[in-house]
N, C-alpha and C positions, 0 to 999 in steps of 0.2 A: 400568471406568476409561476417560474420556475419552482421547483422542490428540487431539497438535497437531502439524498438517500447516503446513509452511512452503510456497507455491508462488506462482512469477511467470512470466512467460510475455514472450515477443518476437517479433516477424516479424522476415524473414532481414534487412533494414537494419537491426536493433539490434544483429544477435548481436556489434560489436566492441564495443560497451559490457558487453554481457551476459556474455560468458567471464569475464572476469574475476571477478564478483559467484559464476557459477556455479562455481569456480574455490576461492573462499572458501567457498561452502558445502559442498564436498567436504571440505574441512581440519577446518571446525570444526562443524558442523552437528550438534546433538543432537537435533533436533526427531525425531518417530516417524515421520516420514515427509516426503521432499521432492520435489515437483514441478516440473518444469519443463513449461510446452505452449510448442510449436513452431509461432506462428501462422501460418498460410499456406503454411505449408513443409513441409517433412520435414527434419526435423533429421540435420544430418550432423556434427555440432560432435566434442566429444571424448567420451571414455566414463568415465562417471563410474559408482564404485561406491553410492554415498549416493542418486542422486537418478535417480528414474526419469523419463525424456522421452518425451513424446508430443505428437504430432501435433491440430490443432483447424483445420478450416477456418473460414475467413472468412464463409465462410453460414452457420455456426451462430454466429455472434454477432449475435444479434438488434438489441442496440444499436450502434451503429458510431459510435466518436470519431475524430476526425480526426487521431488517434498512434494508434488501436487499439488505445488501453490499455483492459484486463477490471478494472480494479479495480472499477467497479462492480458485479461479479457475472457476467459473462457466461462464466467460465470453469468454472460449475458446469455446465455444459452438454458439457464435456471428461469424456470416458467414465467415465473414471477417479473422476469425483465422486459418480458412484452408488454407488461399494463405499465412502463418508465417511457415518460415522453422523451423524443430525440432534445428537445433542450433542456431536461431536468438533468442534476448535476448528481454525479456518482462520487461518492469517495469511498475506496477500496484500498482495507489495509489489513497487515497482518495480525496474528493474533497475541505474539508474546507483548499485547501492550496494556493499562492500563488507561482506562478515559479519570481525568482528575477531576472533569470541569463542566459545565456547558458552554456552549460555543457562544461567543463572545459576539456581540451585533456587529461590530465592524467587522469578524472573519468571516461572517452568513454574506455581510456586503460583497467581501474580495471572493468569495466561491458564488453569487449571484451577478458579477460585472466579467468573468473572464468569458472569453472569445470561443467561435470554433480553433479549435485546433490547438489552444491555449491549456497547459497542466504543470501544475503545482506540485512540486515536488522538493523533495530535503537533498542537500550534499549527502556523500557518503563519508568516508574520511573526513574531508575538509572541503573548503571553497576550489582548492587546488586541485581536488582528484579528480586523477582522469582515466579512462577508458586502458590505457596502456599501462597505469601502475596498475590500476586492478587486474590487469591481462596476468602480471606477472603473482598476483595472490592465487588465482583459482585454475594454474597447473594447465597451461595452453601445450599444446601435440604439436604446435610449429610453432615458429620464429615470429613478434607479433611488431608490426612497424611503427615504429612513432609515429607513424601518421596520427594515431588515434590518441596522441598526446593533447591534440587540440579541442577531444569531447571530452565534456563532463561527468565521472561519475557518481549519477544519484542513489541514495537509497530508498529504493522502493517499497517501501512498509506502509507509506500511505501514498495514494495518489490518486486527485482531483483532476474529474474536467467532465465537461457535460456527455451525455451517454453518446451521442454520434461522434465526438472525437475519441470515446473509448473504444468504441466499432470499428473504426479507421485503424487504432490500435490493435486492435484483435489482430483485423486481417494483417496488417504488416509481421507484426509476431509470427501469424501462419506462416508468410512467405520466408523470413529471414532466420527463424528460429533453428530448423533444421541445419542450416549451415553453420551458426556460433554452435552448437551442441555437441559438431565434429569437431570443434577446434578448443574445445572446452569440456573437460570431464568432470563437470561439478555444477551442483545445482544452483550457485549465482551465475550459471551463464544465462537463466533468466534476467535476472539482474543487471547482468551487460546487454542483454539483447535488447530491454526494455531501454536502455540510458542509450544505446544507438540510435534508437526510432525517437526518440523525444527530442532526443540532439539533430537532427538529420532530417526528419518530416515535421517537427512541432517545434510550438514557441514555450520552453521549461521557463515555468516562474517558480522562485527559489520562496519557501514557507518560513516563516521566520522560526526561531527554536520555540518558543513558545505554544506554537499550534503541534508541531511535530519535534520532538527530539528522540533520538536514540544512544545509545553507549557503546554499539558496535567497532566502535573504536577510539574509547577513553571518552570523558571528560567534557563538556563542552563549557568552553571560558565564557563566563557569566552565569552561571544554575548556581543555585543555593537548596539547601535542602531545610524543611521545619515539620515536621509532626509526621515525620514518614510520604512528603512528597515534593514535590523537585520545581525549582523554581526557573524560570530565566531572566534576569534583570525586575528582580521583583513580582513578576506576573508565572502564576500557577501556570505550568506546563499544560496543552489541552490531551494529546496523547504518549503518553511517558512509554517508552518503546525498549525495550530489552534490557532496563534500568534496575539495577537489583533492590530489594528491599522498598518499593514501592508500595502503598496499599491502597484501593480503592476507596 
């Protein structure tokens, strides 16, 4: 039987956003195992029963964003992901979010039935965005063609799929990353680089709001709010993402 490992990782300028998120995942975390990595630092934060903390230097991140976020992969290289079976299931997300919930038995079903090469990811904007409107939000150095009118831009703050198609991911990031970085001066050109390679080598399955929402840009039609936390069509949001006035 597969596990799914929930893990996000900070350097020590994040951790005042990140206690809190870690904080949530103490309370409610059902996943088989939770990770935290402590990038650049050595974690001094609080002591949590649920989730083990470790330590990653910054030289073992082969790709370098300019936030140093791993969501591209580079945290398979944190010790600890050598004892993760190639078919156990990774979700890696970031850390401005709050967990509201445990994970609901039919989401553990839909992150235990997806495929090699299969990842579960949220729109960014909307159902509609794409690769070329976001070209024109994060400040591209040339001219960028509608071609890329026809991928979709996801939001990367969470993202599922078993640990060998996260590998597959890594390596393509290494190869393609370099070249969106020249064409982009800003650190969601991870972001886009990541929504090329899922659009272009992988099969993106869209999360419903419920498991994943964010407010990176407004509002999403159907949340309700009751006791300080955010609903979508009546069912508690599972990771409430950049949503202000949230509480664990």
């Amino acid at each position: 039987m597969s596990n799914i490992i929930l893990s996000t990782a900070a350097t020590d300028n994040y951790m005042v956003k990140m206690i809190p998120y870690l904080n949530s995942i103490e309370q409610y975390s059902n996943f088989d195992k939770n990770i935290f990595i402590s990038l650049g630092h050595d974690y001094n934060g609080p002591h949590f029963s649920k989730i083990e903390t470790l330590s990653m230097s910054l030289d073992d991140v082969l790709t370098k964003n300019q936030n140093n976020g791993l969501q591209h992969g580079d945290f398979l290289y944190c010790k600890i992901f050598d004892t993760i079976n190639q078919n156990d299931y990774i979700c890696f997300t970031d850390g401005d979010i709050i967990m509201q919930r445990p994970m609901l038995d039919a989401e553990k079903d839909m992150i235990l039935s997806l495929k090699d090469n299969e990842v579960l990811v949220q729109y960014n904007a909307n159902k509609n965005d794409s690769l070329y409107s976001e070209s024109h939000r994060i400040k591209p150095q040339i001219n960028i063609d509608t071609f890329f009118d026809k991928y979709l831009c996801f939001n990367t703050g969470v993202i599922i799929c078993n640990k060998k198609t996260y590998q597959y991911l890594e390596h393509m990031y290494r190869v393609i990353h370099p070249i969106v970085r020249n064409i982009f001066h800003h650190y969601a050109a991870q972001q886009w680089t990541l929504s090329y390679i899922i659009n272009s080598f992988m099969k993106p399955i869209i999360l419903d709001y419920s498991f994943h929402m964010h407010h990176h840009y407004g509002h999403v039609e159907g949340e309700s709010y009751k006791d300080n936390k955010i609903y979508y069509n009546d069912t508690l949001v599972l990771f409430a993402h950049h949503i202000t006035g949230i509480s664990g």
